[in-house]
C-alpha positions in Angstrom: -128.7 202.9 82.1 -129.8 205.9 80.2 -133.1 205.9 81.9 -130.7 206.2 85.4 -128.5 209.3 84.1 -131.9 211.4 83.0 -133.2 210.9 86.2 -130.0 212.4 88.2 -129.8 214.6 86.0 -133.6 215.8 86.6 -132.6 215.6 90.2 -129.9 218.1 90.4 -131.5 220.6 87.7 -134.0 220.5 90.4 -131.6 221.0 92.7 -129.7 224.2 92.1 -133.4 225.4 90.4 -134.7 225.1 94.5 -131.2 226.7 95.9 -131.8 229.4 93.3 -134.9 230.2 93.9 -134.1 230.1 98.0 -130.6 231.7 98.1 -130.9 234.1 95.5 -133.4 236.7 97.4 -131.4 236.7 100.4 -127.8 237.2 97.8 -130.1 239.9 96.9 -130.5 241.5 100.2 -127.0 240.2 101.6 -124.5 240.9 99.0 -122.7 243.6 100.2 -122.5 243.0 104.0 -121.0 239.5 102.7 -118.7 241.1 100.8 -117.9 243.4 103.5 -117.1 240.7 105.4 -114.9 238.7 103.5 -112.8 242.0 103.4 -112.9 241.8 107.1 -111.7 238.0 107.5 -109.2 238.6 105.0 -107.6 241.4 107.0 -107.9 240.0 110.2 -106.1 237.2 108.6 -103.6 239.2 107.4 -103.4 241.3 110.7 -102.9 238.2 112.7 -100.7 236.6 110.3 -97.6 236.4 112.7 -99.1 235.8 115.8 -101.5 232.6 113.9 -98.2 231.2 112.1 -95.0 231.4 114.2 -91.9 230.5 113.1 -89.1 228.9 115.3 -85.2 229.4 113.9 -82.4 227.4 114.4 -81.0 228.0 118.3 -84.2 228.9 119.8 -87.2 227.3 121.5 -90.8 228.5 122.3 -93.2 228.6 124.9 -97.0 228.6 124.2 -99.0 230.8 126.9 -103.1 229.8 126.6 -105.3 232.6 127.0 -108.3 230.3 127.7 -106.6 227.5 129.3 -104.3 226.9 132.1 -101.5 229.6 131.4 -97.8 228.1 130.7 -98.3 225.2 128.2 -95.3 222.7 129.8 -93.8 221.6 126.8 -91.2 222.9 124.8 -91.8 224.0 121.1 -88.5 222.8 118.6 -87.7 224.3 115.1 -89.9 224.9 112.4 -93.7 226.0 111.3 -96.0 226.1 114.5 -100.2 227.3 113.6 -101.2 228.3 117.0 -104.8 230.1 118.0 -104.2 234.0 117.6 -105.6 234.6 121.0 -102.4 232.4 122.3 -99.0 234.2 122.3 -95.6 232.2 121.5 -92.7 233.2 123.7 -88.8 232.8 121.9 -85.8 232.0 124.0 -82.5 231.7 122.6 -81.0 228.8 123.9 -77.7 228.8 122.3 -74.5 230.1 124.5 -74.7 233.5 125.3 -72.3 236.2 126.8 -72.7 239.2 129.1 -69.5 241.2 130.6 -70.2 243.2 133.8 -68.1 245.8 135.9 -68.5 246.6 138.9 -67.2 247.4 142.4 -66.6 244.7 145.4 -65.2 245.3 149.3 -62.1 243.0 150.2 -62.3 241.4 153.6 -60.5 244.8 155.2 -62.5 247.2 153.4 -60.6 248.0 150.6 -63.0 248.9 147.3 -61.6 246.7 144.3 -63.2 247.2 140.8 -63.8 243.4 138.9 -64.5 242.9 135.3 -66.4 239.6 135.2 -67.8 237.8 131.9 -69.9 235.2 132.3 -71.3 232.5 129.6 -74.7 230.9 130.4 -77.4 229.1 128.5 -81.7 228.5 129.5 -81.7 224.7 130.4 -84.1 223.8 127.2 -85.4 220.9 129.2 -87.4 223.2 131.5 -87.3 226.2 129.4 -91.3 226.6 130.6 -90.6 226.8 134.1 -88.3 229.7 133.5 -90.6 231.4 131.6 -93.2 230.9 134.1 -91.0 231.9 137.0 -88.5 234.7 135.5 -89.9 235.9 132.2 -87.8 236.3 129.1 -85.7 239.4 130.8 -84.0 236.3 133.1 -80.3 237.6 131.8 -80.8 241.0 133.9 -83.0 239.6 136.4 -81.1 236.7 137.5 -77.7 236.2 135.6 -76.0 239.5 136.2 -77.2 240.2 139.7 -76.8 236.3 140.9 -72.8 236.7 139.2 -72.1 239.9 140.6 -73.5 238.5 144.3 -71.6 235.8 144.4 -68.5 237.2 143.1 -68.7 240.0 146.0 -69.3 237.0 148.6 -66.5 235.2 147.5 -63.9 237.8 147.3 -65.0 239.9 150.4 -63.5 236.6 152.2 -59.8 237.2 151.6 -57.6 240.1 151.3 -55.7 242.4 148.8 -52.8 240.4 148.7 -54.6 236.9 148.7 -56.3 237.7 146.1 -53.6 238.3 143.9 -51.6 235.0 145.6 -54.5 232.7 144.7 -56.5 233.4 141.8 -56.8 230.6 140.8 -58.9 229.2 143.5 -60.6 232.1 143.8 -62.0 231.1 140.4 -62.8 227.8 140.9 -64.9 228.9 144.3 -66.9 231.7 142.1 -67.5 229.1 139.2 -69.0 226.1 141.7 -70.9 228.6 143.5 -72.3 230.0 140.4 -73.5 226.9 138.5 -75.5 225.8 142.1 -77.1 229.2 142.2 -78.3 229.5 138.4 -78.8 225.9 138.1 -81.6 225.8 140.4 -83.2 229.2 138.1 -82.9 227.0 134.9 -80.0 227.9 133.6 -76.9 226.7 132.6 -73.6 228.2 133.5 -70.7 227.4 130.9 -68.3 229.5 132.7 -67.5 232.6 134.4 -64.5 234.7 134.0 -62.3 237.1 135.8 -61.0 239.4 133.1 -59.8 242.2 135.6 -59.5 242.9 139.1 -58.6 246.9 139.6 -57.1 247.5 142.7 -56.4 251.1 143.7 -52.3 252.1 142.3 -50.7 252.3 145.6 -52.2 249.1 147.2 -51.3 247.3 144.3 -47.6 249.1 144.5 -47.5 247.9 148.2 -48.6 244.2 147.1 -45.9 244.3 143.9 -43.3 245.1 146.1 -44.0 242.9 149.2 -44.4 239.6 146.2 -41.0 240.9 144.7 -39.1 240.4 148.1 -40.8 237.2 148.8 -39.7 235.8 145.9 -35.6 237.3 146.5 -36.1 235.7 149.9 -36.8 232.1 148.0 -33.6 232.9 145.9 -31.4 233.6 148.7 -32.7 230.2 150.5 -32.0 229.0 147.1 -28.4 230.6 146.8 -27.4 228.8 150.5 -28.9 225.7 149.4 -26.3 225.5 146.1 -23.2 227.1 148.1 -23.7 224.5 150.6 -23.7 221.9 147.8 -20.5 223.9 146.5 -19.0 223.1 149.8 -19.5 219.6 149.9 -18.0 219.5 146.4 -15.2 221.4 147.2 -14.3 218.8 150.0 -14.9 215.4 148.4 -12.8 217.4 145.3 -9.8 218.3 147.7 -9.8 214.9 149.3 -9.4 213.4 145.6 -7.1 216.1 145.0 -5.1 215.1 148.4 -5.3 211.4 147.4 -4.2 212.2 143.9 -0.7 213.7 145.1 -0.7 211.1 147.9 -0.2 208.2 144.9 1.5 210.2 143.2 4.5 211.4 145.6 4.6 207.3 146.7 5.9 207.0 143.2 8.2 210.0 142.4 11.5 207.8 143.8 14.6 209.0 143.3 15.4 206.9 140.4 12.0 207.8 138.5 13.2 211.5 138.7 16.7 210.9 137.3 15.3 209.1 134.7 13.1 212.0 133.7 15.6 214.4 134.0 17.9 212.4 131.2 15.1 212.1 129.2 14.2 215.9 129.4 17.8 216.7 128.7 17.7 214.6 125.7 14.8 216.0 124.1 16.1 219.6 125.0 19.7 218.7 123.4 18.0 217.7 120.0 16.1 220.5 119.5 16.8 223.2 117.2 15.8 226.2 119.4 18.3 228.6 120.8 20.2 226.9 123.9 21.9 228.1 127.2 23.7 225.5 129.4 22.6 225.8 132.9 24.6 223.7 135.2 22.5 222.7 138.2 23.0 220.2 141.0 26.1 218.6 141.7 28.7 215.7 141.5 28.9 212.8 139.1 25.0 212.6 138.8 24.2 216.4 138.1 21.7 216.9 134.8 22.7 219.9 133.1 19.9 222.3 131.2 20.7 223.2 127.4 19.3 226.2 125.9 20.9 226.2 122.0 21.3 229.8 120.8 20.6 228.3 117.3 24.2 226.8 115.9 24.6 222.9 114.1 27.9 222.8 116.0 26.5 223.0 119.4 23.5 220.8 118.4 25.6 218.4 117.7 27.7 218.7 120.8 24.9 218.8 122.8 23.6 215.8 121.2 26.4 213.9 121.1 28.0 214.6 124.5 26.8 212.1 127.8 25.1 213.7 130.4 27.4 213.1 132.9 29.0 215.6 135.3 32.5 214.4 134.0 31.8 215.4 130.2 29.8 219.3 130.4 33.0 221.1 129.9 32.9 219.9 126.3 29.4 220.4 126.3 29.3 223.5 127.4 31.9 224.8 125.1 30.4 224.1 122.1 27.6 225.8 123.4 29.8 229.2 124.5 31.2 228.8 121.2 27.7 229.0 119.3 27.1 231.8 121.6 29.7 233.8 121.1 30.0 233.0 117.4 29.9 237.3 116.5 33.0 237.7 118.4 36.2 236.9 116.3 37.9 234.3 117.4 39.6 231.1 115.6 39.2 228.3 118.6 37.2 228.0 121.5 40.0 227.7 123.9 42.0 231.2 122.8 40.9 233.9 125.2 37.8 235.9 124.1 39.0 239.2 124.4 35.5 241.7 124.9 35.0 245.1 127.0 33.6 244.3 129.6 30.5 246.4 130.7 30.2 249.1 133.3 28.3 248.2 135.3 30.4 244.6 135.9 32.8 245.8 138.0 33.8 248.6 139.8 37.6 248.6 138.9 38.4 250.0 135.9 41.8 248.5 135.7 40.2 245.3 136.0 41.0 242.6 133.2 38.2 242.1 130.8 38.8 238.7 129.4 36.8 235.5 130.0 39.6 232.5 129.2 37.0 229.5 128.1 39.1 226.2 128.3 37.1 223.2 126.2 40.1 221.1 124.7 41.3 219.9 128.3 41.6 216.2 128.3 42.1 216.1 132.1 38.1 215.7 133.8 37.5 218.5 135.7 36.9 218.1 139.4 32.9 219.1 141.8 34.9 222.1 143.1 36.7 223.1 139.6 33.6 222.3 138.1 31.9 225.5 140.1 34.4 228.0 139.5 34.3 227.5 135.9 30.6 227.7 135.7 31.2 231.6 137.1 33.5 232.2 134.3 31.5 230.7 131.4 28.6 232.4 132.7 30.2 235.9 132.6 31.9 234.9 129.2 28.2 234.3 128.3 27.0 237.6 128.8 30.0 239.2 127.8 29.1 237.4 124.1 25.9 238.2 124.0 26.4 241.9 124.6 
């Protein structure tokens, strides 16, 4: 085994003895171009650092373009570290959502010039991102996106005028957007949307188109208006005809006996009451329901509560009301004359007697036609007392 590891040993102290004695005239003659050269590697190295190792961030893709080959390399380069030839170029494309706004000028259908501010949101289709580097170039945003927006917003809305325009937006839109995603769709690319921020007409068009939407829509109120007072009608009617049936029941029931019976119980409640009275004698014979208004006295309450409604009994009744009325003047029974001046203006004769004569303590039932002439008197004597 020992006799084995000599021998290699021999062998490569032979070895580097023959390299040595080979290489080191021509290290000799050689060293400094070699040295030179390294120097010259290492800078070309350096020199084409970028272009030899390419680097591919998050939301872009590359495309490799051969020098020495066919051209276009169709595939699609992801994320990360690429090493590529130096003599080979890698092309970036951003291939997350981008944004471009545009302004510019578009003829409506009759002529008129109309200014639009459009915005449009677009994406390269990564799936064929070679073929539109091959067929548009990197510049594709100002080579195809803004002039194929601009084209097909001018075709669109060079179809309807001033006033549509403003009526129907919204399908406006809609026509612009599915007109748009055919067009860059076929140049590998990918429309997200397209938006009409502004459309500029000139002050007194748009004046004109203000006013003219402003009357269309008073005209819809008016319709409107007739519509409800029509509806008003109709409810006016079926209301009157329940109105008219309402009275209809109710007059079938108002007999003459219901009524009477009412009246005493409206006398009665009026006769209890503490407010201030005033008999008020209304209809006539046996069955005639006086009205008492109390001036405020227990004594005529009482009478008044006390004393039957009939025709036959309101002397009394009425009485003891004069009597609270009168109850300033001095006096010592109700059926002595009440002695007053009489006013002015109650007769035109001076030398005309002044005294109301108030009988209550008649036993004898006064008569329809009595019954009438004393109402005169008490009613004078009345106003004689409260003066």
């Amino acid at each position: 085994m020992n006799a084995t590891a000599s021998m290699s040993s021999k062998g490569n102290k032979r070895w580097r003895e023959r390299f040595m004695t080979r290489w080191r005239p021509f290290w000799r003659r050689a060293k400094v171009p070699l040295i030179v050269l390294f120097f010259i590697i290492l800078f070309l190295v350096a020199y084409l650092f970028h272009r030899i190792f390419i680097n591919i961030y998050p939301g872009e893709a590359g495309v490799l373009w051969k020098r020495f080959d066919d051209g276009v390399e169709q595939r699609v380069y992801g994320g990360g570290l690429h090493i590529i030839n130096p003599f080979n170029i890698m092309y970036k494309y951003e291939v997350r959502v981008q944004q471009r706004e545009t302004i510019f000028t578009v003829l409506s259908k009759n002529g008129l010039l109309i200014r639009v501010r459009a915005s449009v949101r677009f994406s390269p289709n990564r799936k064929t991102l070679y073929l539109l580097h091959e067929y548009v170039g990197p510049e594709y945003i100002d080579r195809v996106v803004i002039p194929e927006t601009q084209a097909i917003i001018r075709r669109v809305l060079g179809e309807y005028e001033p006033d549509d325009i403003y009526a129907t937006q919204g399908n406006i839109i809609q026509n612009i957007v599915l007109m748009a995603l055919t067009e860059l769709q076929q140049r590998h690319i990918v429309l997200d949307d397209l938006l009409i921020k502004e459309i500029h007409l000139p002050d007194t068009v748009a004046s004109a188109i203000e006013t003219k939407l402003e009357e269309e829509q008073k005209a819809l109120a008016y319709t409107y208006i007739l519509e409800r007072e029509q509806l008003e009608i109709q409810r006016k009617q079926f209301e009157s005809l329940g109105i008219q049936q309402f009275q209809k029941n109710v007059n079938e029931g108002l007999t003459p006996e219901y009524l009477r019976y009412q009246g005493i119980r409206a006398t009665l409640e009026l006769a209890k009451s503490n407010n201030a009275k005033l008999v008020v004698i209304g209809g006539s014979g046996t069955d005639g329901l006086p009205l008492i208004l109390n001036t405020g006295g227990e004594a005529s309450t009482a009478a008044a509560t006390n004393a039957p409604v009939g025709i036959s009994n309101l002397s009394s009744v009425f009485a003891s009301s004069v009597k609270s009325v009168g109850a300033g003047v001095d006096q010592s029974d109700i059926s002595t004359p009440l002695t007053t001046p009489a006013p002015k203006t109650r007769t035109s004769d001076p030398s005309a007697p002044t005294n109301a004569i108030l009988s209550s303590t008649s036993s004898a039932k006064p008569s329809a036609k009595n019954l009438g002439e004393g109402i005169e008197q008490r009613q004078e004597a009345i106003g004689v007392a409260v003066d």
